[in-house]
FITI-147527 format. One record per residue (C-alpha): residue number from 1; y, x, z. Coordinates in Angstrom, 2 decimals, padded with zeros to 5 digits. Example, Ala and Ser with C-alpha at 12.3 -4.5 7.8 and 13.67 -1.06 7.14 Angstrom:
   seq         Y         X         Z
     1   -004.50    012.30    007.80
     2   -001.06    013.67    007.14
END
This chain:
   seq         Y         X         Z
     1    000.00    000.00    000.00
     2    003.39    001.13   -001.09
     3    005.69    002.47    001.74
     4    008.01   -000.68    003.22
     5    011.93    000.40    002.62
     6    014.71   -002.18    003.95
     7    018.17   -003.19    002.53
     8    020.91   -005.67    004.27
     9    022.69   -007.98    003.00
    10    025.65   -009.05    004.75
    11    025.29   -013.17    005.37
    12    027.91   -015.42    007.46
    13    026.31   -017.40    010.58
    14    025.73   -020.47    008.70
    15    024.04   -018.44    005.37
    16    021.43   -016.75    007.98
    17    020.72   -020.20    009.39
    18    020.33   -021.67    006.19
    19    018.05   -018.87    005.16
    20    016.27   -019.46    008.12
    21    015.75   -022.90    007.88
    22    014.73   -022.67    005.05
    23    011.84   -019.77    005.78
    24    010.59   -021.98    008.86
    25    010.23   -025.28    006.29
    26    008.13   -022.89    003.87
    27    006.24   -021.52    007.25
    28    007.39   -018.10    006.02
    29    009.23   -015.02    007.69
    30    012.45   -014.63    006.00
    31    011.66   -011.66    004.55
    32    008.75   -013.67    002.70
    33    011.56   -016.88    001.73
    34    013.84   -013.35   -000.08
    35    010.41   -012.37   -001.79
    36    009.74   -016.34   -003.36
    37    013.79   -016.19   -003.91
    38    013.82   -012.96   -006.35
    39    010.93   -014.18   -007.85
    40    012.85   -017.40   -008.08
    41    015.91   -016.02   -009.35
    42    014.04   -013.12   -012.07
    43    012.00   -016.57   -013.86
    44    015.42   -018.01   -014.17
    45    017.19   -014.99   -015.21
    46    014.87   -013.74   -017.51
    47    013.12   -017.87   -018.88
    48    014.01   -016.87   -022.35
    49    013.15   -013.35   -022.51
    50    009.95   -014.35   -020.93
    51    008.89   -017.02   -022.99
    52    009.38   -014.83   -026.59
    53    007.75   -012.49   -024.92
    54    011.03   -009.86   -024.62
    55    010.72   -006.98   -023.56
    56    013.03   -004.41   -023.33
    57    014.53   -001.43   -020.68
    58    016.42   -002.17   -017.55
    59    017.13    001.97   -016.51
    60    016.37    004.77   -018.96
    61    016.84    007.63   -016.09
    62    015.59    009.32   -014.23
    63    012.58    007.04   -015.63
    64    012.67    004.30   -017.70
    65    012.34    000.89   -016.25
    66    011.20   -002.12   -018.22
    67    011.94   -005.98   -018.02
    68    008.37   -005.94   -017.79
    69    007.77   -003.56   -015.26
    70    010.27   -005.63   -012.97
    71    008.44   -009.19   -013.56
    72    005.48   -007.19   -012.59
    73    006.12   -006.15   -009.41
    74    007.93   -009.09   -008.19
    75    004.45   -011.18   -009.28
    76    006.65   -012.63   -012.04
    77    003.48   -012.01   -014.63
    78    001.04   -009.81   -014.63
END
C-alpha cells in the first residue's frame, strides 16, 4: 500500500459541518466523503473526454501524467 500523505484545506465552521454531515449520512469518515467527492467531481470534469475515450497529458515533467492515469487512481475506470 502506497504511503498516506495529507493536505488541508481551509473550510469555514459551517463548510466542515456540512462536510461532516454529510460523511456521517454516507456512514463514512470524512476523509472517505473527499475520496467519493474527487471521484465525483473528475466524472463530471472529464464526462466528455471519458465517454470518446480522450486521452491526453495532464503534466509532462518531471514525468508525464495522463488523463488516464488520474481516472485510474481515483477508481474513475480502470
Amino acid at each position: 500500500m502506497a504511503e498516506k500523505k495529507g493536505f488541508f484545506v481551509r473550510l469555514n465552521d459551517e463548510e466542515i459541518s456540512a462536510v461532516s454531515i454529510i460523511a456521517n449520512y454516507r456512514g463514512e469518515t470524512r476523509e472517505k466523503a473527499t475520496r467519493a467527492a474527487f471521484k465525483l467531481l473528475a466524472k463530471e470534469t472529464f464526462a466528455d473526454e471519458i465517454k470518446s475515450g480522450q486521452d491526453f497529458p495532464m503534466q509532462k515533467l518531471p514525468c508525464e501524467i495522463r488523463l488516464s492515469d488520474v481516472l485510474k487512481i481515483l477508481g474513475v475506470r480502470g
